[in-house]
C-alpha positions as semicolon CSV with decimal commas, in nm:
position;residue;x (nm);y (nm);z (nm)
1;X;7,044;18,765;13,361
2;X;7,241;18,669;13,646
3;X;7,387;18,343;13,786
4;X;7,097;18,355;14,063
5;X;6,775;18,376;13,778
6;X;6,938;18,018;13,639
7;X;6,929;17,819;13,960
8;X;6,622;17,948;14,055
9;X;6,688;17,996;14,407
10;X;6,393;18,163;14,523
11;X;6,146;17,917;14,368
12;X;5,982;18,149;14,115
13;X;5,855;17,970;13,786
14;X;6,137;17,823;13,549
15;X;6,169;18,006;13,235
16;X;5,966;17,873;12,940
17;X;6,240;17,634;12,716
18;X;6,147;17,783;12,320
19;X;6,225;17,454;12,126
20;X;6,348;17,089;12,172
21;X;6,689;17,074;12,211
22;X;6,812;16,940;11,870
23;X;7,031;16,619;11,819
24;X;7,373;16,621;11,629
25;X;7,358;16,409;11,300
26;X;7,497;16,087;11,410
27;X;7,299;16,028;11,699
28;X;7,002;16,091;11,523
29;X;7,077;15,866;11,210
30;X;7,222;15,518;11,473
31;X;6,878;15,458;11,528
32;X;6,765;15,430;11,206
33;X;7,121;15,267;11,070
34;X;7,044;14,997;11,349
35;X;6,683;14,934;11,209
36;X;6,802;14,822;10,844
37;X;7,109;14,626;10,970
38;X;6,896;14,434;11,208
39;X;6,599;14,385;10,873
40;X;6,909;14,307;10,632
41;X;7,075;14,031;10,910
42;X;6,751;13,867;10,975
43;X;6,690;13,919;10,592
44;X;7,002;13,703;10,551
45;X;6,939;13,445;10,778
46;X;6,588;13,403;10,605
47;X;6,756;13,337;10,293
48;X;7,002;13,126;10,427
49;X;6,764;12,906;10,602
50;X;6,516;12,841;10,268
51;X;6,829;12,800;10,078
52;X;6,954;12,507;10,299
53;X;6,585;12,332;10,311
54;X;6,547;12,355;9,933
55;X;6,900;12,170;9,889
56;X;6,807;11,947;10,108
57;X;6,467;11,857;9,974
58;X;6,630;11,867;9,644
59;X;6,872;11,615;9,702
60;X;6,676;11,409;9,943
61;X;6,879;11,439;10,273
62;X;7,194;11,418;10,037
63;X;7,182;11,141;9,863
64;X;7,368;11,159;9,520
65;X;7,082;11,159;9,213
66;X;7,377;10,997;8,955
67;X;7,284;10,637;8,934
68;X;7,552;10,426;8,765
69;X;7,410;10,142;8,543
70;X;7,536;9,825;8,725
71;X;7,579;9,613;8,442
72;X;7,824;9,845;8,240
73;X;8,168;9,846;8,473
74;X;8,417;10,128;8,339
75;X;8,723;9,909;8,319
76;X;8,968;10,180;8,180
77;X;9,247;10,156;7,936
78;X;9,421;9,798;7,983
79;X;9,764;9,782;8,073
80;X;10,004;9,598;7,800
81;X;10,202;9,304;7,945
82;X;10,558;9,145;7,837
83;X;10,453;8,741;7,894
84;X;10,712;8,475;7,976
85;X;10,641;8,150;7,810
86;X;10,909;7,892;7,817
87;X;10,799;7,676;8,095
88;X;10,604;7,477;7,883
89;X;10,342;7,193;7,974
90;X;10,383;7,070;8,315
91;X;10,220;6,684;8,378
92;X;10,124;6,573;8,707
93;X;9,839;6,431;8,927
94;X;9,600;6,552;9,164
95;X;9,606;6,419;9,536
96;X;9,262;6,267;9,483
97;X;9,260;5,901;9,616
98;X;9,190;5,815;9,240
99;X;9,434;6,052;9,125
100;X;9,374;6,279;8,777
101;X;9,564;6,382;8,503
102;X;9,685;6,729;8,445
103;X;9,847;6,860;8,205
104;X;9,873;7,287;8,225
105;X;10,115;7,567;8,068
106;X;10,083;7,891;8,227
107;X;10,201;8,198;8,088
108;X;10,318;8,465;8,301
109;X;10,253;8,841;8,240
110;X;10,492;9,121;8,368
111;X;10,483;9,499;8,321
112;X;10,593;9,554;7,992
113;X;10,905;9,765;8,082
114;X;11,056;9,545;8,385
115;X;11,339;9,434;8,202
116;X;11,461;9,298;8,547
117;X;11,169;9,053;8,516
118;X;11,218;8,890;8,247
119;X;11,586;8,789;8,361
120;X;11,461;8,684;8,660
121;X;11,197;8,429;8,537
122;X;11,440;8,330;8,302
123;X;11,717;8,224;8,594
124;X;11,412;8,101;8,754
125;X;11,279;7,854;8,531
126;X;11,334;7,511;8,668
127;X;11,207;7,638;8,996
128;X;10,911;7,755;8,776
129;X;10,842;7,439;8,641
130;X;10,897;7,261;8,949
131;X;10,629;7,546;9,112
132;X;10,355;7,442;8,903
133;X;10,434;7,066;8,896
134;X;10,423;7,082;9,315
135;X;10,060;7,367;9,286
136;X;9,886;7,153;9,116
137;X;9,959;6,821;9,273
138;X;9,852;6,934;9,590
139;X;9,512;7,022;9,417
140;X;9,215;6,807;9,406
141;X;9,014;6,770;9,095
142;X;8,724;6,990;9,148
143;X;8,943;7,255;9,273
144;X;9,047;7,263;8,903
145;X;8,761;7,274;8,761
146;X;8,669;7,583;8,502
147;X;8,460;7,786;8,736
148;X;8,753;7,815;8,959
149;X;9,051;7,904;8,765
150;X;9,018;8,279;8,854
151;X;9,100;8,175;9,200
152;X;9,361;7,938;9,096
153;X;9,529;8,215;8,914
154;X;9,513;8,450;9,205
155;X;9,681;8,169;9,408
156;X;9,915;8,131;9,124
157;X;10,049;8,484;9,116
158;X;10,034;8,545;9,521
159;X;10,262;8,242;9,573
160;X;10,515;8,363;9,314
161;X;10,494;8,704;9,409
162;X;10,570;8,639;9,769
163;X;10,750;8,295;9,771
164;X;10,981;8,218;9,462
165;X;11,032;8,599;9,311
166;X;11,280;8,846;9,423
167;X;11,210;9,173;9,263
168;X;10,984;9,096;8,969
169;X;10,643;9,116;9,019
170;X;10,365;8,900;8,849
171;X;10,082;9,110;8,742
172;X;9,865;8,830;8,537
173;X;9,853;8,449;8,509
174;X;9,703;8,284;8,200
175;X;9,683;7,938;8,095
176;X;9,748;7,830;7,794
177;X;9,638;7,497;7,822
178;X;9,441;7,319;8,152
179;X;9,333;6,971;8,101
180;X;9,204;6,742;8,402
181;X;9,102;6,412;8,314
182;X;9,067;6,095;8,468
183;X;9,332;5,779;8,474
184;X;9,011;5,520;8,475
C-alpha cells in the first residue's frame, strides 16, 4: 500500500476497519474505579448522616440523661482548721431604741498550716475584741436572730479579711456562744 490508498484521494470506498480499536488498561479500569468511589463516598455520607440523627434522637437534642439527686449535695473531704479562741465573750448592746443584750464569743478558723496566722490574730487581739464589740452594736436585734447567723458570719469573716487582717486569711467563723436578750 502506498501513502495515496490511506488518504483516499480519489474517493474510492475506505477500507473495512477488522476490530475495535482496543483500550490500554488504565483507561479502561477509571471508569469503573470512579463508579465504586462515588457508591463508597455517598455510602459514607449515608452512614454519617443516620449516625448523627440517632445521637441526636438518643440524647434528645443533647441534653445530658445523668440526673443528679438534688437533695444529696457532694460536699467533698472537709478541710481541717487551726481555730483562735482567746477573745473570749464580748458584751454589748444592739442599736435598737430599746437596746438588747448580747453577749457572743466567736472563734476564728484559719488554714491549719498558716503559722503566720495565728501570730497575727494573736498581735491582733484587742482590735479583735474591740471588732466584735463595735459589729454587733451596730446590729439590731432581729438581725441577730438564729436564722441569720450564716449571714452574720459571712459579714464577720469579709470585714476581717479585708479590713483588720494583713496577710492571714479567715476561712470560717463560729460562735461559741450568741445570746440576745432583752434589758426589760
Amino acid at each position: 500500500m502506498s501513502d495515496s490508498d490511506d488518504l483516499n484521494l480519489e474517493g474510492e470506498d475506505a477500507p473495512q476497519m477488522d476490530a475495535p480499536r482496543k483500550t490500554s488498561g488504565l483507561t479502561a479500569l477509571l471508569p469503573n474505579l470512579l463508579k465504586f468511589v462515588a457508591i463508597g463516598l455517598g455510602a459514607l455520607i449515608f452512614i454519617i448522616t443516620v449516625s448523627v440523627i440517632t445521637y441526636n434522637i438518643l440524647n434528645k437534642g443533647g441534653s445530658s440523661q445523668t440526673i443528679i439527686p438534688s437533695n444529696q449535695l457532694f460536699v467533698g473531704a472537709r478541710p481541717t482548721y487551726s481555730f483562735f479562741t482567746l477573745i473570749g465573750a464580748v458584751r454589748t448592746t444592739t442599736r435598737d431604741p430599746l437596746p438588747h443584750s448580747v453577749v457572743v464569743d466567736i472563734i476564728i478558723g484559719y488554714n491549719e498550716n498558716d503559722n503566720a496566722a495565728a501570730t497575727e490574730l494573736t498581735a491582733r487581739l484587742y482590735e479583735l475584741q474591740d471588732f466584735v464589740r463595735s459589729f454587733f452594736k451596730s446590729k439590731m436585734a432581729d438581725e441577730l436572730r438564729p436564722e441569720n447567723e450564716p449571714r452574720l458570719k459571712q459579714e464577720i469573716r469579709e470585714a476581717l479579711n479585708t479590713k483588720l487582717l494583713n496577710n492571714a486569711r479567715v476561712q470560717i467563723i463560729l460562735f461559741r456562744q450568741l445570746d440576745v436578750m432583752s434589758m426589760q
